[in-house]
C-alpha positions as CSV (number, residue, x, y, z in Angstrom):
1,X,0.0,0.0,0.0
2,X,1.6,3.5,-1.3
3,X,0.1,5.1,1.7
4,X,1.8,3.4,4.5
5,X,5.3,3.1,3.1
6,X,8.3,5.1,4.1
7,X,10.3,7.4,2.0
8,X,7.6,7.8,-0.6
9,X,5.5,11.3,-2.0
10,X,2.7,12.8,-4.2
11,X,3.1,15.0,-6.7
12,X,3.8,18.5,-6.0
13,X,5.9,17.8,-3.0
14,X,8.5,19.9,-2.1
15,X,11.7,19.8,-0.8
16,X,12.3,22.3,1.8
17,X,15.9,21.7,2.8
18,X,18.4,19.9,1.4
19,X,18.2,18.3,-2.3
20,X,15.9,15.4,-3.0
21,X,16.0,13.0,-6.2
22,X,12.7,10.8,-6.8
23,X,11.9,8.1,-8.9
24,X,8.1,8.0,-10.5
25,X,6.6,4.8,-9.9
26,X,3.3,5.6,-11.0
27,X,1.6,7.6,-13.5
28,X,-2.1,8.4,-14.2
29,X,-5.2,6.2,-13.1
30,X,-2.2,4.1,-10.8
31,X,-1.5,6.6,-8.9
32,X,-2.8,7.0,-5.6
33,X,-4.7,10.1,-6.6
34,X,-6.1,8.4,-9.8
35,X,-7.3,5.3,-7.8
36,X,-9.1,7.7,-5.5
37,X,-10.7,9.8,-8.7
38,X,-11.5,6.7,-10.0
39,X,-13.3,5.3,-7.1
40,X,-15.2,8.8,-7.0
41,X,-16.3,8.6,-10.5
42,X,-17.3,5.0,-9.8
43,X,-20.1,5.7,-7.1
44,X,-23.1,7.7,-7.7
45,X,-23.7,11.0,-6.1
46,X,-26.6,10.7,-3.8
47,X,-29.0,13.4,-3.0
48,X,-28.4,15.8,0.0
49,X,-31.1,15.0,2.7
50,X,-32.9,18.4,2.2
51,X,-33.0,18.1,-1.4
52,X,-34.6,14.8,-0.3
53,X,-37.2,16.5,1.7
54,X,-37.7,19.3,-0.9
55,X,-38.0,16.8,-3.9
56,X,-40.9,14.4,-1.7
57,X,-42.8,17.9,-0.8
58,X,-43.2,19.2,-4.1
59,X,-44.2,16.0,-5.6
60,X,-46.9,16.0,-2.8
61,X,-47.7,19.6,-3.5
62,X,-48.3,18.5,-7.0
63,X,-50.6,16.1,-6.2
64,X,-52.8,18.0,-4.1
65,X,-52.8,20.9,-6.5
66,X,-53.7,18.8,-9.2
67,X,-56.6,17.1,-7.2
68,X,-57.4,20.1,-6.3
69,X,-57.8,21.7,-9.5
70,X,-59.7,18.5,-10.9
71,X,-62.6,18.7,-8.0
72,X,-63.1,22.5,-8.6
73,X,-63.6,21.7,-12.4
74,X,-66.3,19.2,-11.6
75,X,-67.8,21.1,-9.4
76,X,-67.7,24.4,-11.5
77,X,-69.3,21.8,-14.1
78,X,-71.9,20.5,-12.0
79,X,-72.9,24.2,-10.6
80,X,-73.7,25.1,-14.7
81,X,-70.8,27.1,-15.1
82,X,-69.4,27.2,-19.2
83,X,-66.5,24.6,-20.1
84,X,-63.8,27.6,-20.8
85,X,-64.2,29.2,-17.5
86,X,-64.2,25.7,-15.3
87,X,-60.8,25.0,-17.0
88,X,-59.1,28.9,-16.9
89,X,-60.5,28.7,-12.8
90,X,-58.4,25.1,-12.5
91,X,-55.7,26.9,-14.0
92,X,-55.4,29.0,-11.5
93,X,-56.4,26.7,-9.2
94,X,-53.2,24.8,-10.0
95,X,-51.4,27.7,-10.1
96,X,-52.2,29.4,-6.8
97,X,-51.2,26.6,-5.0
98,X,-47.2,26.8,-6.4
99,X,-44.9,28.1,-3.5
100,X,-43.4,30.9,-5.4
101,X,-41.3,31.9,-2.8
102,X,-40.0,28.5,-1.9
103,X,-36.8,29.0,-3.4
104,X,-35.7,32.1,-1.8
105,X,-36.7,30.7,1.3
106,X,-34.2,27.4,1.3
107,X,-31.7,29.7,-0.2
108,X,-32.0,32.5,2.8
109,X,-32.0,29.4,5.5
110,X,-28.4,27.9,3.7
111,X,-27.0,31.6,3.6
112,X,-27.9,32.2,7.4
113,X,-26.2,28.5,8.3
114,X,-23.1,29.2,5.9
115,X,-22.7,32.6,7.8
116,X,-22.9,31.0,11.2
117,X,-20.2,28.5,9.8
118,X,-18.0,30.7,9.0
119,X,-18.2,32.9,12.1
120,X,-16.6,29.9,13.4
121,X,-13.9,29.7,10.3
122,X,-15.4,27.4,8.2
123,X,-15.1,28.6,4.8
124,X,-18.1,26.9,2.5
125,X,-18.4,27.1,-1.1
126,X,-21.6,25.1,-1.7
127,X,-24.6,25.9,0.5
128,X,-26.3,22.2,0.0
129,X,-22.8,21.4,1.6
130,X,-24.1,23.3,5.1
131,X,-26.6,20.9,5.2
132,X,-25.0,17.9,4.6
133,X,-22.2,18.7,6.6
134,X,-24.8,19.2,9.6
135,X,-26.1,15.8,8.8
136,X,-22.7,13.8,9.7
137,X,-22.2,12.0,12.7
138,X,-18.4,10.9,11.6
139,X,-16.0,14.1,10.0
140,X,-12.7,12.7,8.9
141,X,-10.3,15.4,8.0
142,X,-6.8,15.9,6.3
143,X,-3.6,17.4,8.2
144,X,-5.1,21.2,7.5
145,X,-8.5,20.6,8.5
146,X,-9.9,20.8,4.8
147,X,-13.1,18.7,4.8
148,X,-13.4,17.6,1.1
């Protein structure tokens, strides 16, 4: 295992005192940093749990809107009222009940946590990454504390 044997180093490593000659054992996908690139292209990305959350609420949303909308057409049917109007009123039915705002909303919540986090110096460059990050029970870290 490349990882746990002595006198070996990655790419970019430098010499700080003294002089240094290497050999290259590896190149490319053998490398340890290929393996691990490869391994990451390998597995699927999963979803973040509050895209999770979002995702199951609008399809619920979408359901009851579209239920919705299909009872007030029947009914504005059965109470005599012309075929035009029953379907522009379950229009806007179906409309009414999207959560314009929804967006700005989830996007406000990440930027409050991702200010929080970084009151504490923790720089973040993806704001699903607040929430996912607050979802861990296990953080493993490298020697500088970047969380990748």
């Amino acid at each position: 295992n490349a990882l746990l044997t002595e006198n070996l180093v990655f790419y970019s490593t430098y010499c700080v005192e003294g002089w240094a000659k290497g050999v290259v054992i590896n190149t490319g996908d053998m490398t340890v940093v290929g393996r691990l690139s490869a391994y990451s292209i390998d597995h699927e990305r999963k979803d973040t749990p509050i895209s999770q959350e979002i995702s199951n609420f609008m399809h619920l949303l979408t359901v009851s809107a579209c239920t919705m909308g299909v009872l007030f057409f029947m009914l504005s049917i059965l109470l005599g009222y012309f075929w035009i109007d029953a379907i522009l009123f379950t229009i806007g039915i179906i409309v009414a009940c999207v959560p314009e705002g929804m967006l700005a909303i989830v996007t406000i919540a990440l930027s409050i946590t991702a200010k929080r986090m970084s009151s504490k110096n923790c720089l973040v460059k993806n704001l699903e990454a607040v929430e996912t990050l607050g979802a861990t029970s296990v953080l493993i870290v490298d020697k500088t504390g970047t969380v990748t």
